[in-house]
N, C-alpha and C positions, 0 to 999 in steps of 0.2 A: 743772097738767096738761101743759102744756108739756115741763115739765124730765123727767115720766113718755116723752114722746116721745121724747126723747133719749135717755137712759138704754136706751129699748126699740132705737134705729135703735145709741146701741153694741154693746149687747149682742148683739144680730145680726151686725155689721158682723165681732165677734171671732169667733162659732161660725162664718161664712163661711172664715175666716183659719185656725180650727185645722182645718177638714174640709178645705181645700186641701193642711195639712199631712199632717195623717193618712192622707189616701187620694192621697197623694203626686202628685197631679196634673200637677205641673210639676216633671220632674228637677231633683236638686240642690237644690229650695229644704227641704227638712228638713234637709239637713246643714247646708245655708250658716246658718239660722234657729238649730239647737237642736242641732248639732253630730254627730260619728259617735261611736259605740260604741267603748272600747277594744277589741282583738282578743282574742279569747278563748285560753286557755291551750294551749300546746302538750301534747299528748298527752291528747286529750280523751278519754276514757271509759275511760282506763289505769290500773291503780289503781299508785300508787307510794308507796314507804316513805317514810314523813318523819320527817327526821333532826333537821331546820334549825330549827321552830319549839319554843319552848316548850311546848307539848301530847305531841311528841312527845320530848324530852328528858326529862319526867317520865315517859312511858311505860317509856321505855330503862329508867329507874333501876330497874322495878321489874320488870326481865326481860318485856315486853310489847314489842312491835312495832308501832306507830302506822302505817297505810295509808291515804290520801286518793287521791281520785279527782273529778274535776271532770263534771258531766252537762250539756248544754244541751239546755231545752224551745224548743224554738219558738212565738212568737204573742208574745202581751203586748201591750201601750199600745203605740202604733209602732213593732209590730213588734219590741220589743227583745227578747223572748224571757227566759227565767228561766236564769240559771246557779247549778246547785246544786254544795256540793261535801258529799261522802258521806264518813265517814271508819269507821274500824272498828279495832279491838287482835285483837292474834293476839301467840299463845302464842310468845315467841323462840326457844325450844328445838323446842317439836312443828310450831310452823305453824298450829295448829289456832285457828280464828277465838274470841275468851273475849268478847267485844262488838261490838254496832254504833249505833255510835251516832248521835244525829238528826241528817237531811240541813241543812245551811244554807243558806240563801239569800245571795249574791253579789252585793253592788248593784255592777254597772257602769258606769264614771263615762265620761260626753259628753266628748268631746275636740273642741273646738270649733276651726273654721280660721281662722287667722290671712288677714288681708289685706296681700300680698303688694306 
């Protein structure tokens, strides 16, 4: 019965610990704990040709124009918010869009600080 005591005063003592985190109570302790967000991409909601990756080198070969675009939703688990990226083929000669294809999801990874 005892050890059911213990068990119940940690298991408290932890959800105490993460709701301090989650509803950010005390500046700075989420980042210092569980680190920041890389930044998100430059040109956010632009859609740009991609040349660079593999997806888009097989597009080239076959007269196709590969397009990606990065979206951020806001909210999530602390606040991290969802980054999608959308991408789509377009015709290389007419322009005209031939697919679009499903959004992806983006796991952005915690960059945690270093102690100085």
């Amino acid at each position: 019965m005892f050890y059911l005591f213990l068990l119940g005063v940690a298991a408290a003592g932890g959800a105490i610990y993460l709701l301090l985190i989650a509803f950010g109570l005390f500046p700075g302790l989420k980042e210092e704990r569980i680190g920041v967000l890389e930044p998100l991409p430059p040109n956010l909601g632009q859609w740009q040709t991609d040349e660079d990756s593999e997806a888009g080198r097989a597009a080239a070969a076959v007269g196709k124009k590969r397009e990606v675009r990065f979206l951020f939703e806001e909210g999530g688990l602390l606040g991290a918010g969802k980054l999608l990226r959308q991408s789509r083929l377009r015709d290389a000669t007419t322009n005209q869009i031939l697919e679009v294809l499903p959004d992806e999801t983006i796991k952005r990874q915690r960059i945690r600080k270093r102690a100085e």
